[in-house]
C-alpha positions in Angstrom: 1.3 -6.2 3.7 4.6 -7.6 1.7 7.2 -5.7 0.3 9.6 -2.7 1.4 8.4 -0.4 3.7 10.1 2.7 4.5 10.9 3.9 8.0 9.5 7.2 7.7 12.1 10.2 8.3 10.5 13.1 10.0 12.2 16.9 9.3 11.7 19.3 12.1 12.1 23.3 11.9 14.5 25.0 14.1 12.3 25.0 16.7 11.7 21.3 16.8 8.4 21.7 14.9 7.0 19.0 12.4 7.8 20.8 8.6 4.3 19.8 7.5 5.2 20.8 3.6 8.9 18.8 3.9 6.9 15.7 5.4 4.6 15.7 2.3 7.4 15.8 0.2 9.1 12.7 1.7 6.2 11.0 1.6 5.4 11.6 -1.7 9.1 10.7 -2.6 8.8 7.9 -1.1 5.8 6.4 -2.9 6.6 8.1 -6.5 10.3 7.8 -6.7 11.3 5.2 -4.3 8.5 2.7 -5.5 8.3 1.7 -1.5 5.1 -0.8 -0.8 4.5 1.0 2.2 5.6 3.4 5.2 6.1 2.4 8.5 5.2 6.2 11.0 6.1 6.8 14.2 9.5 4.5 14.7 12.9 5.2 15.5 13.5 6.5 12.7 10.7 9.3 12.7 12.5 10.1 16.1 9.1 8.9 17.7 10.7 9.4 21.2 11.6 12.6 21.5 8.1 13.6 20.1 4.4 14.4 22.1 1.0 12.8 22.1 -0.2 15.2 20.2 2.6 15.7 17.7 2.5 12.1 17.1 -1.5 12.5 15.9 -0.2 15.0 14.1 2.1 13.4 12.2 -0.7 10.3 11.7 -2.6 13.2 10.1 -0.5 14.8 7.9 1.0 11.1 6.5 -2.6 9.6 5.8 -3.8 12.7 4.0 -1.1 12.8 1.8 -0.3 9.0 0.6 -4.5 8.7 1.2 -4.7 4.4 -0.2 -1.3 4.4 -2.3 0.7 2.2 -0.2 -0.1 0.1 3.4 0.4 2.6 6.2 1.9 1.1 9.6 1.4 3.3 12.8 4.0 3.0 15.4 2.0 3.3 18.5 4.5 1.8 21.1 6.5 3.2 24.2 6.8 3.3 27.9 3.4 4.7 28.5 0.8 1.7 27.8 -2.2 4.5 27.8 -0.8 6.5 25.2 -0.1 3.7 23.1 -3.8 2.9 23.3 -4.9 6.1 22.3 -3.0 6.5 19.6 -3.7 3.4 18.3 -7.1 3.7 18.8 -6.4 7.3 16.9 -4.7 5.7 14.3 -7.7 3.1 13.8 -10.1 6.4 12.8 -7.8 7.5 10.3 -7.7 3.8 8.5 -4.4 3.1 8.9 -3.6 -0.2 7.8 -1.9 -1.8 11.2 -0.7 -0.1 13.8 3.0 -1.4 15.9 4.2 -1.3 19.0 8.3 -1.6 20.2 8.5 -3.8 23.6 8.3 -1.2 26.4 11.6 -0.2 27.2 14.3 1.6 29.4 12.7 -0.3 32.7 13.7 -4.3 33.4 10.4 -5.0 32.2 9.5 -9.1 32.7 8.0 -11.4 29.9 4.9 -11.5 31.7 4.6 -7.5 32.0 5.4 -7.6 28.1 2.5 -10.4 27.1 0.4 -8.1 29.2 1.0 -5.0 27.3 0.6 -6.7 24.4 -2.7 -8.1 25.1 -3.9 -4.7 27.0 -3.3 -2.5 23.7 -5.2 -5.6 21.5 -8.0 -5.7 23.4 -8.4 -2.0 23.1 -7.2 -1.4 19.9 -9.3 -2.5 16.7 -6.6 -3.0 14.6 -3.8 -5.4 13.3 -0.9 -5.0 15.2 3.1 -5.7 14.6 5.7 -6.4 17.1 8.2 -4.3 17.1 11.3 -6.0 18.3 14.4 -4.4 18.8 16.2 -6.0 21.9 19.9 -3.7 21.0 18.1 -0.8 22.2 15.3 -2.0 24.2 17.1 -4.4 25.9 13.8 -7.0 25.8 15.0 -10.4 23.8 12.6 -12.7 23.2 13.2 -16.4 22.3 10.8 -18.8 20.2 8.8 -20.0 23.1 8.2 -15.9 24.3 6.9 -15.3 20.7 5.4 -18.2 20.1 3.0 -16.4 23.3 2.8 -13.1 21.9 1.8 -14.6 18.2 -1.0 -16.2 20.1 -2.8 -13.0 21.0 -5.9 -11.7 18.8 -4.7 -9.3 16.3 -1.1 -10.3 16.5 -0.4 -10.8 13.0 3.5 -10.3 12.6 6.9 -8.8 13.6 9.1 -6.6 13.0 12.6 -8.4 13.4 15.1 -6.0 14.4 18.1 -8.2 15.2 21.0 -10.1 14.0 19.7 -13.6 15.1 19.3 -15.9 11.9 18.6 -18.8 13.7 16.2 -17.4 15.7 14.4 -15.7 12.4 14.9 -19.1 10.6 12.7 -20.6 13.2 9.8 -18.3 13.4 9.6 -18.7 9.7 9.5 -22.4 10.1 7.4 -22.4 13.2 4.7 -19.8 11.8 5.1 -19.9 8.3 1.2 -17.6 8.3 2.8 -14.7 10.3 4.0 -11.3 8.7 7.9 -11.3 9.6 9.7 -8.1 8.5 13.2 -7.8 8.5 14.3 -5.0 10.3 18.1 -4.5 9.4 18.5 -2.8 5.9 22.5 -4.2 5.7 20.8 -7.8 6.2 17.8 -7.8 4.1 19.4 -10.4 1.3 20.2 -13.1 3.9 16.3 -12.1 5.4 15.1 -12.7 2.1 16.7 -16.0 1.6 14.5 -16.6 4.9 11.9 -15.8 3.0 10.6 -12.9 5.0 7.4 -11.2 4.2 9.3 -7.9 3.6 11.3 -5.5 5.1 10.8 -1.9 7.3 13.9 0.5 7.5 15.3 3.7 7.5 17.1 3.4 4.4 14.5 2.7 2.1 14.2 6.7 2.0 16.6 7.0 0.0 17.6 3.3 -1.3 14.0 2.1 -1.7 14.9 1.0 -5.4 17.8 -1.1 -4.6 16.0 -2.9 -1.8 13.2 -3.9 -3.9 15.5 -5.4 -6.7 17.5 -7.7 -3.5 13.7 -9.2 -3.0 13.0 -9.3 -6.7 16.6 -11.4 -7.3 16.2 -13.2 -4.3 12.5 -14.0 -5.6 13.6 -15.1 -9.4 16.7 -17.2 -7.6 19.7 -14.5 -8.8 21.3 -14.4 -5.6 24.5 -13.2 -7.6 22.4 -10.1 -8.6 20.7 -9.9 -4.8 24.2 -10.0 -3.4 26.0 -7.2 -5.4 22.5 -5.0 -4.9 23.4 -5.5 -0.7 26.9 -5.2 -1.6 25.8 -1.8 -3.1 23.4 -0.8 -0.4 26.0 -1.2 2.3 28.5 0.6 0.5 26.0 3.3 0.9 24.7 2.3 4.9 28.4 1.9 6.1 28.9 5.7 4.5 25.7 7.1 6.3 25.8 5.6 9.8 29.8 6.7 9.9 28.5 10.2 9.1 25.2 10.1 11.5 22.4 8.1 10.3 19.5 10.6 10.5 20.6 13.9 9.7 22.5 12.6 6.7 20.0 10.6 5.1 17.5 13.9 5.3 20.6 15.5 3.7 20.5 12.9 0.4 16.7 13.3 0.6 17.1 17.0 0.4 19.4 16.0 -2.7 16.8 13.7 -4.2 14.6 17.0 -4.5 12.7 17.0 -1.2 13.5 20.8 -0.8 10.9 22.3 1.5 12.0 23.7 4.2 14.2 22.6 7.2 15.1 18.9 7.5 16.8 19.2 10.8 16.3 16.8 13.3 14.6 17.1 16.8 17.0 18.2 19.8 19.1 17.0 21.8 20.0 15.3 18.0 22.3 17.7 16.9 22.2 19.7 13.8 24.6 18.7 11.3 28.1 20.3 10.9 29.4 22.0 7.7 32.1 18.7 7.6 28.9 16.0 8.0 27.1 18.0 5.1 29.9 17.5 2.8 30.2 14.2 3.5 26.6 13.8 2.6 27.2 15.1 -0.6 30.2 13.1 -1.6 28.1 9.8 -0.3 25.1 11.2 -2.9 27.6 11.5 -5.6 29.5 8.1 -5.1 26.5 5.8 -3.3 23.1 7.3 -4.4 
């Protein structure tokens, strides 16, 4: 599993129900137009936390019936609630999904020892590949080479998804497990991730920016960093617009504008709706960024 991989956005109804016929649409954007090697369900970005059990399968469902084999599908299985993360992993499995992911339980002071332990607890039930999900801004759980160098020791383990700003930290897990999937997790650093020679990248922005990304690996792959830097250059031109205008609601707003038009693409309360100012905004960053 190499390449880009798109954060999948979710759109809700007003009621904060999954639009079943807008999710198809993004997902088929996301494969046809956006070229993206694969989609990563059930993140932050699919606003995984504010969602169900049972919405979650849901959303499993409706994703692999629609992109079916086209591209790698990732399931995002993790949480505070280690049983439900089994489940749905083990869910997840049925439906063939390619890996599934889990984020490092959050929101309580959770030790390195009650991390390796829900690691290895959702492995051993789970028969499936599985990703770390590491994202210590908003979990608050860092991890240093010697806690991963544990974690990558597990059965199944077979990568990580590197959500953080620590070069030398990434530079060393590429150097100290050269065999292990590492995805870079930051769309506004994926050039200097490349020249790290990550595996690929998952993010929110592929939604929308999918092409661009793919052309910073491809020029980082031929050796045209010139080319690779003005593509990031480009892409955070575009990022720096979006998360000063609210990251979620107005990337659904330039996917609406890419032609996903089905329905509501609102996000799931307490997110707030977007204001007749943020939707304008949106449409001047489509016309200037997209």
């Amino acid at each position: 599993m190499k390449g880009i991989i798109a954060a999948l956005l979710m759109p809700f109804d007003a009621e904060g129900k999954v639009n079943e016929a807008g999710l198809r649409q993004i997902v088929r954007h996301d494969i046809d137009e956006m070229k993206v090697d694969g989609l990563y369900v059930g993140g932050s970005t699919g606003e995984n936390f504010l969602l169900e059990k049972e919405t979650k399968k849901q959303i499993f469902d409706i994703v692999k019936d629609e992109a079916g084999d086209a591209v790698k599908l990732i399931a995002q299985i993790g949480g505070t609630n280690l049983y439900e993360a089994i489940e749905l992993g083990q869910y997840a499995t049925d439906l063939d999904y390619d890996a599934v992911s889990a984020v490092t339980p959050f929101y309580y002071k959770f030790s390195f020892p009650e991390v390796k332990a829900y690691y290895e607890d959702i492995t051993s039930a789970v028969d499936n590949d599985l990703i770390i999900y590491s994202i210590p801004a908003l979990t608050g759980i860092g991890m240093g080479l010697a806690e991963f160098r544990e974690l990558l020791a597990i059965d199944n383990i077979i990568g990580v998804k590197f959500t953080a700003a620590d070069f030398f930290l990434l530079e060393r897990l590429r150097h100290a497990f050269p065999d292990t999937k590492i995805y870079s997790g930051f769309d506004e650093m994926l050039f200097p991730a490349a020249i790290y020679q990550v595996d690929g990248a998952i993010g929110s922005t592929y939604n929308v920016n999918g092409i661009r990304a793919k052309g910073i690996l491809d020029a980082v792959a031929e050796n045209d960093l010139a080319k690779a830097r003005q593509l990031q250059k480009e892409s955070n031109d575009l990022i720096e617009a979006v998360l000063a205008n609210g990251l979620y609601p107005t990337l659904k707003r330039l996917l609406q504008l890419q032609g996903c038009d089905q329905g509501d693409f609102l996000s799931r309360k307490p997110m707030a709706s977007m204001t007749e100012e943020q939707i304008k905004e949106a449409d001047r960053i489509y016309k200037e960024y997209v």
